[in-house]
C-alpha positions in Angstrom: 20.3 -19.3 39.7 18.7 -16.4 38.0 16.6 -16.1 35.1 19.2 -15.6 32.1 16.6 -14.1 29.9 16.6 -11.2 32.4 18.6 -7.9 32.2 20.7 -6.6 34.6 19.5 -3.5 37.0 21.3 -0.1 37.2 20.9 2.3 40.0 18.2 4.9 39.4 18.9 8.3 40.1 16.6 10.8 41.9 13.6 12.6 40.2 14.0 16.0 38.8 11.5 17.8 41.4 14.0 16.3 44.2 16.4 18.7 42.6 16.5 22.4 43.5 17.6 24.9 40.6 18.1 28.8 41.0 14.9 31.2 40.6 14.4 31.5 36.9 16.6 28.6 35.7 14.6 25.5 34.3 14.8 22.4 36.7 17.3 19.9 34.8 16.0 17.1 33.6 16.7 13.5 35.5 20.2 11.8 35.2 19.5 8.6 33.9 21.6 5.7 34.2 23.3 3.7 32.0 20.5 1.5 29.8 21.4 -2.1 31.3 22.9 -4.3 28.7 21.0 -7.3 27.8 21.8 -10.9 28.7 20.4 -13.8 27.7 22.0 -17.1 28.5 24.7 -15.5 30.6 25.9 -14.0 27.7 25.7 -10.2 26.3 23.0 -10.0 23.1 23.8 -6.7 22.1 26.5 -7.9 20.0 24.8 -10.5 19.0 22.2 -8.2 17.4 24.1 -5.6 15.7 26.0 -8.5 13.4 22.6 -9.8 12.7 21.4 -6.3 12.0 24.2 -6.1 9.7 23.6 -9.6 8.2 20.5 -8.8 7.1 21.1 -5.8 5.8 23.8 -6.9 3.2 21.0 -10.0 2.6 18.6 -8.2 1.8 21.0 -5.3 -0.8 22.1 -8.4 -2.1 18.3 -9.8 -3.0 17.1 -6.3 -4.2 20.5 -6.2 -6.4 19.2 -9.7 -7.7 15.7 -8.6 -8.6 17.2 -5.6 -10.1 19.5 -7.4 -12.9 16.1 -9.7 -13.6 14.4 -6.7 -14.2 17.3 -5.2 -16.5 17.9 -8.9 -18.0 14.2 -9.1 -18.6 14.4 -5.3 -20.2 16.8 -6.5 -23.1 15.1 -9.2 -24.6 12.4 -7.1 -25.6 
């Protein structure tokens, strides 16, 4: 059994200077392949990481909204 924590290989394409281009015309840059998606535990983590990523982002709004209304709370009883 392989190593879950690992991520899948793609095929790697050849290196630009393998491909010829007309006198004149820059050589194209290398075709890359598909970035491999990560697994970890057999299962894909990408997913997994964009809903934390979006977790965290409404957690932390919400704590900077919080701060906020102490400040303006604080403000008034001046």
């Amino acid at each position: 059994m392989a190593d879950p924590t690992t991520t899948e290989t793609g095929a790697v394409s050849a290196p630009a200077a393998a491909v010829s281009a007309p006198a004149g015309v820059p050589a194209p840059a290398a075709v890359r392949a598909k970035p491999a998606k990560t697994i970890d535990a057999g299962k894909q983590a990408n997913r997994r990481i964009g809903v934390r990523l979006v977790i965290y982002t409404v957690a932390t709004h919400a704590f900077a909204g919080f701060i906020l209304l102490l400040f303006e709370l604080g403000n008034r009883n001046k």
